[in-house]
MIKEMAR-251675 format. One line per 5 residues: number of its first residue (from 1); for each residue z, y, x of C-alpha. Coordinates in Angstrom, 2 decimals. Layout:
! residues N
NUM) Z Y X | ... .
***
This chain:
! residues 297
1) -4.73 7.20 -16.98 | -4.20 3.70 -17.86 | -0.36 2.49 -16.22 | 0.55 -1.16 -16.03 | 3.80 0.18 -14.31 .
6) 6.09 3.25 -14.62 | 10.07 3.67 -13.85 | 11.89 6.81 -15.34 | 14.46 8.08 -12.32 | 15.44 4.82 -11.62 .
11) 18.86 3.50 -9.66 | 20.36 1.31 -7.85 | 23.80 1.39 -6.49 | 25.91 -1.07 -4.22 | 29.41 0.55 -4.23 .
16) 29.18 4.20 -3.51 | 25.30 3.78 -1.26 | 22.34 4.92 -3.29 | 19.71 1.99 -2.21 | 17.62 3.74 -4.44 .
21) 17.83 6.90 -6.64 | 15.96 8.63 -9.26 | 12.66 7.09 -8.28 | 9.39 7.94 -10.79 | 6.52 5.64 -9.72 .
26) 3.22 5.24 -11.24 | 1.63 2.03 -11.22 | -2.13 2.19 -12.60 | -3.68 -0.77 -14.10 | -5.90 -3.10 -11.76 .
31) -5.08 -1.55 -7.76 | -3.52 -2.21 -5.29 | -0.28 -0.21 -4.93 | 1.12 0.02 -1.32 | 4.96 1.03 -1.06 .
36) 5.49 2.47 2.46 | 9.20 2.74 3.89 | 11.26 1.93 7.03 | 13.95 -1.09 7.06 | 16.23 -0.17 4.24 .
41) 14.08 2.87 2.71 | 14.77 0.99 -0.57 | 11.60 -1.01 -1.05 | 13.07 -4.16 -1.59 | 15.73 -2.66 -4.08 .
46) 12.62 -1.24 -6.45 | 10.72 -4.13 -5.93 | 13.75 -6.59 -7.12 | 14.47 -4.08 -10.54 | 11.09 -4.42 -11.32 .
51) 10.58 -7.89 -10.83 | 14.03 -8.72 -13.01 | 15.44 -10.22 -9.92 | 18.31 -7.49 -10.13 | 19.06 -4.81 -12.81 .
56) 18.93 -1.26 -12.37 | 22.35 1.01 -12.13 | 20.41 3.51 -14.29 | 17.28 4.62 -15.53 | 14.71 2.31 -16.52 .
61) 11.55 0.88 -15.72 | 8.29 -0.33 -18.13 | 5.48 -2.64 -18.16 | 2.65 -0.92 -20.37 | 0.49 -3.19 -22.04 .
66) -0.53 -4.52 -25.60 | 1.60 -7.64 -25.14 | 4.62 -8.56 -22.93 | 3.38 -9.94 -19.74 | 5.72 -11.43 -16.15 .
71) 5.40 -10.02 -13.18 | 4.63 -12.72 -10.45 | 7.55 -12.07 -7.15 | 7.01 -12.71 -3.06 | 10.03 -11.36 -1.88 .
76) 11.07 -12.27 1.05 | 10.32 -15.68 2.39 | 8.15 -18.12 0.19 | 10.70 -20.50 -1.57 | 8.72 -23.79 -0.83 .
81) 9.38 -27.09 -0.28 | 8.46 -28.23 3.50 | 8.08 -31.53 2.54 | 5.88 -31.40 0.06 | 2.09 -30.43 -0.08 .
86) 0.60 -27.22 -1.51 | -0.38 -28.90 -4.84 | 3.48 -30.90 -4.81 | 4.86 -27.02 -4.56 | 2.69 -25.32 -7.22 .
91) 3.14 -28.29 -9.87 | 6.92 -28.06 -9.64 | 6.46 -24.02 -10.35 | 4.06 -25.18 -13.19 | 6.15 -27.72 -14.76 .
96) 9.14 -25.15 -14.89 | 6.30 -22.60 -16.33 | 4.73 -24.81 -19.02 | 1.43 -25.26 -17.18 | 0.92 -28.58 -15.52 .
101) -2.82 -29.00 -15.45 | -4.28 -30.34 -12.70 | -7.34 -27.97 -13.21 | -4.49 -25.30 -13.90 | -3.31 -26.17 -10.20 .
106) -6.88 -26.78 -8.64 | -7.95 -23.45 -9.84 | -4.84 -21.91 -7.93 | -5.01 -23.75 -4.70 | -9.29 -22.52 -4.40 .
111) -7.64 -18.93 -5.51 | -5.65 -18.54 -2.37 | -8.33 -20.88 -0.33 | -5.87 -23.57 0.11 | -8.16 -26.28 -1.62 .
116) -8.30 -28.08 1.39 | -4.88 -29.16 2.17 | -4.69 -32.49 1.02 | -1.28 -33.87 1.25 | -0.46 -32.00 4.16 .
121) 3.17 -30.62 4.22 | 3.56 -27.31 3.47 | 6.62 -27.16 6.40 | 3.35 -27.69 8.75 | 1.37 -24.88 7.33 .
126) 1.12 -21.60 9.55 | 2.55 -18.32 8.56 | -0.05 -17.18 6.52 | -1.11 -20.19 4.77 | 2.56 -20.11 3.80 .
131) 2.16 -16.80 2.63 | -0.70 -17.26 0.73 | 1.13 -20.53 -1.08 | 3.70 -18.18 -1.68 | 1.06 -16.01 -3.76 .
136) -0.26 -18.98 -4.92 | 3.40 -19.61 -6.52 | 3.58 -15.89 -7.86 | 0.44 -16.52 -9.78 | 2.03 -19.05 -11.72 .
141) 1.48 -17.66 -15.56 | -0.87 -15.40 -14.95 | 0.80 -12.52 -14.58 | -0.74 -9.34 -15.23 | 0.87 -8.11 -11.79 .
146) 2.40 -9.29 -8.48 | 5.04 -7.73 -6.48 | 4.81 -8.42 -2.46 | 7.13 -6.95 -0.03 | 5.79 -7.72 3.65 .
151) 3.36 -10.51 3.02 | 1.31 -9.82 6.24 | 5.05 -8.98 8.17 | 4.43 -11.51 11.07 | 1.30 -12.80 10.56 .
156) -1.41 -12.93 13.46 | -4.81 -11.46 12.88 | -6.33 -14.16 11.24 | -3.89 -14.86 9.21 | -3.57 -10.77 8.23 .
161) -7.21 -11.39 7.36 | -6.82 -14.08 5.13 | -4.12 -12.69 3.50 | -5.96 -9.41 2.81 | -9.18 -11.53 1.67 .
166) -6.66 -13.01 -1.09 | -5.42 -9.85 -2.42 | -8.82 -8.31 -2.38 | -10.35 -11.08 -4.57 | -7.34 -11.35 -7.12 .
171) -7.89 -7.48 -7.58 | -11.72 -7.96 -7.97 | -12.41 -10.95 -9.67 | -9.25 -11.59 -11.51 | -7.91 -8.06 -12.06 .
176) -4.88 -8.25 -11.32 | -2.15 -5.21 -10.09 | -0.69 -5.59 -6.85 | 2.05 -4.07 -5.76 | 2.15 -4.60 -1.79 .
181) 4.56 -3.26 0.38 | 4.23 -3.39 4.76 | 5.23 -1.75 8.14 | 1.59 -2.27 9.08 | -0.01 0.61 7.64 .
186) -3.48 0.51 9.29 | -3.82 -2.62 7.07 | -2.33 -1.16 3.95 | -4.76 1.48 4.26 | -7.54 -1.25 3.89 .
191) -6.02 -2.65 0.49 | -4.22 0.39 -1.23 | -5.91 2.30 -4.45 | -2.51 4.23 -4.03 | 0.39 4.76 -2.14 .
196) 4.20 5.92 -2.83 | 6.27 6.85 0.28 | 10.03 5.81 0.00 | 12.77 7.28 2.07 | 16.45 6.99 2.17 .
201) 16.17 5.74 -1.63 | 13.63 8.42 -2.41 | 10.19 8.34 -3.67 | 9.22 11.55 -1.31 | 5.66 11.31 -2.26 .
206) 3.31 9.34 -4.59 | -0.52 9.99 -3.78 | -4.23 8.06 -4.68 | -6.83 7.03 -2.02 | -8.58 10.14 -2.61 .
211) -5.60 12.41 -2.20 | -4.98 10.37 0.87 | -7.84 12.18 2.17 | -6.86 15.48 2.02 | -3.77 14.56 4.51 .
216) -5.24 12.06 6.69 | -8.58 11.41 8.20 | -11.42 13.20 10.76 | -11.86 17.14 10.22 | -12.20 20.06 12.98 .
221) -9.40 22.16 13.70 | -9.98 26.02 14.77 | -6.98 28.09 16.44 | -7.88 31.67 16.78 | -5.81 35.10 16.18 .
226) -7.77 35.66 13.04 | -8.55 32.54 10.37 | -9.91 34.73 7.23 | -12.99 35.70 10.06 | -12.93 32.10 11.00 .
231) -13.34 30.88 7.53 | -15.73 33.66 6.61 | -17.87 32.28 9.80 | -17.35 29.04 8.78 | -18.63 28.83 5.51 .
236) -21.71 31.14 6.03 | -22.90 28.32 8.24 | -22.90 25.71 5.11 | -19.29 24.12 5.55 | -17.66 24.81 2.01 .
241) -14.51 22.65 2.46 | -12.71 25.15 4.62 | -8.81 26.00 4.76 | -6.23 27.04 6.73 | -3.75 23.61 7.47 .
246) 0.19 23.87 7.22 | 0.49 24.59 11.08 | -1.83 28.20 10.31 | -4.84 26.40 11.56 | -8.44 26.66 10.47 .
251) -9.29 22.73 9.04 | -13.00 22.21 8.74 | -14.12 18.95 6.86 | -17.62 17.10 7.43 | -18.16 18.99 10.67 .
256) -17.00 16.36 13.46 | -20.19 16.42 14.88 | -20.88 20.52 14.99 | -17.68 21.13 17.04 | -20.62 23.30 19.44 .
261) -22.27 24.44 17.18 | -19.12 26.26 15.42 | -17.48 26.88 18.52 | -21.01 29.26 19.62 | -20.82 31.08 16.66 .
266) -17.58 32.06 16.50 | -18.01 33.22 19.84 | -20.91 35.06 19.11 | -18.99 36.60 16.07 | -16.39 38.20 19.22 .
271) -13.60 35.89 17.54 | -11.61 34.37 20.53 | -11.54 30.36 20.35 | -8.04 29.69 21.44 | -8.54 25.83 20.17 .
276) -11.07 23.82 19.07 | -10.90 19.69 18.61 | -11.52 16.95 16.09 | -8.25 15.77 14.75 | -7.22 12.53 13.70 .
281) -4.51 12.09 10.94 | -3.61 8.28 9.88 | -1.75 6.63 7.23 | 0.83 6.77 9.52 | 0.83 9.80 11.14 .
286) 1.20 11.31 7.70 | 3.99 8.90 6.91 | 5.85 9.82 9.77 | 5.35 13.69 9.33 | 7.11 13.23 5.28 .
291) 9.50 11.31 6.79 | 10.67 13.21 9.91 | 9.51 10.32 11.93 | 8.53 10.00 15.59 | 6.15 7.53 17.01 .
296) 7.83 5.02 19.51 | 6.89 4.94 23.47 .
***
C-alpha cells in the first residue's frame, strides 16, 4: 500500500484538553481522504499538525515520498484579498512561492474554472468561487497533497457542485491527495476513496470505500427465533453473502428485490418471519452509531 500520509499516535494539547490524542491515520497516495467529526472532534487540530500550521505535543507525523514535497492548506476561510481579482490573488501567492508565470497562473485559474473572471474582485465572488480561489491558492507549488477542512461548509448546491467537480478533476487528471474534511456527509460520500472518523480527539475508526460497504448501504434484514435455519434457507436459494448483523439479525446482501421471494420460503421452511425489510444504512447513520450520536428532529 502506497501512503503519501501517516501520523504515529499523534498529540495535541492546549493546557490540560486533549484536542487530539494518539491518532494513527493512513493517508494513501492519489484519493480523496474524508475526515468526519462534530464541531471540536479535533479535525482542525490534525489538519493544522499536518499542514505545519501548528506543531504536535507528541508523536509525529510523515509525508512518504522519494523527495520532500508541501502540503497545499484551506483552513478555514480563504485568506484573499477582496479587492483584488482572482489572477491579482494567485500572483501575490506565486511571487512569495517563486512561480510568477503568467501561464503558471493561467493554468491555475482554468484548474479551478475561474478563467473567466477578468478583473472582477474577488470580494464580489460567491461562496464557492471563493472557495475554489482558495484551492486555487493551495495549489500554489504543486503540492503533492491538499488539506481542506469544510470547503463545501455553506455553500449552495451549485456551488457544492462546483466545488466537488474541482476536487474530482485534481484527483483524476492531476493526481493529487486530498484530504477533505465536512459535516455534509452525503457529499463526502461522493468524493471519499477513504474515510477516518474522529471523536473527542480520537481516530475511532479508519475504513476504505469498500469497507464502507460492509456498514452502510441497501441489504435485507430477517428477524426470526432461529438465524442458523435462516441462513441455511438463505443461501440454498443462491444468496452467498449472508450473516447475522450486530443487533442478532439475519443481513442478506444483493437481495433488495427478492424480499417475497425469501420471505415465502422461509415460511414454507415453518421458520416464523417476525421481520422482514430492506434497510438503509448511510455514511451517516454509521457515523452516528460509532459516535453515540442521535439524529436531530
Amino acid at each position: 500500500m502506497n501512503y503519501i500520509l501517516t501520523t504515529q499516535n499523534l498529540t495535541k494539547t492546549y493546557g490540560k484538553k486533549d484536542a487530539a490524542k494518539d491518532i494513527n491515520i493512513h493517508v494513501r497516495e492519489g484519493e480523496i481522504y474524508g475526515l468526519i467529526g462534530r464541531n471540536g472532534a479535533g479535525k482542525t487540530t490534525v489538519m493544522r499538525v499536518i499542514s505545519g500550521l501548528s506543531k504536535a505535543t507528541s508523536g509525529s507525523y510523515q509525508l512518504h515520498g522519494e523527495n520532500k514535497f508541501g502540503v497545499g492548506v484551506l483552513i478555514e476561510s480563504p485568506g484573499i484579498y477582496p479587492n483584488m481579482s482572482a489572477e491579482e490573488n494567485l500572483r501575490l501567492k506565486c511571487i512569495a512561492m517563486g512561480c510568477n508565470k503568467q501561464s503558471y497562473i493561467d493554468k491555475l485559474l482554468l484548474t479551478v474554472g475561474l478563467e473567466n473572471t477578468g478583473k472582477k474582485n474577488a470580494g464580489s465572488f460567491s461562496l464557492g468561487m471563493r472557495q475554489r480561489l482558495g484551492i486555487a491558492l493551495a495549489l500554489v507549488g504543486d503540492p503533492k497533497m491538499i488539506v481542506l477542512d469544510e470547503p463545501i461548509n455553506g455553500l449552495d448546491p451549485q456551488g457544492i457542485v462546483e466545488v466537488r467537480h474541482t476536487l474530482e478533476q485534481l484527483k483524476k487528471e492531476k493526481g493529487i491527495t486530498i484530504m477533505i474534511s465536512s459535516h455534509i456527509l452525503d457529499e463526502l460520500n461522493k468524493l471519499a476513496d477513504s474515510y477516518g472518523i474522529i471523536h473527542e480527539g480520537r481516530l475511532v475508526d479508519e475504513f476504505t470505500t469498500e469497507e464502507l460497504s460492509d456498514r452502510c448501504g441497501q441489504y435485507v434484514t430477517v428477524k426470526t427465533d432461529d438465524n442458523e435455519r435462516v441462513i441455511s434457507v438463505v443461501k440454498k436459494l443462491g444468496y452467498s453473502d449472508v450473516k447475522i448483523d450486530g443487533e442478532g439479525f439475519v443481513r442478506i446482501e444483493n437481495a433488495i428485490h427478492d424480499t417475497a421471494q425469501i420471505n415465502k420460503e422461509l415460511v414454507n421452511s415453518n421458520i416464523a418471519v417476525n421481520e422482514i425489510f430492506i434497510k438503509n444504512v448511510s455514511l451517516e447513520d454509521y457515523y452516528l452509531s460509532v459516535t453515540g450520536g442521535e439524529h436531530n428532529g
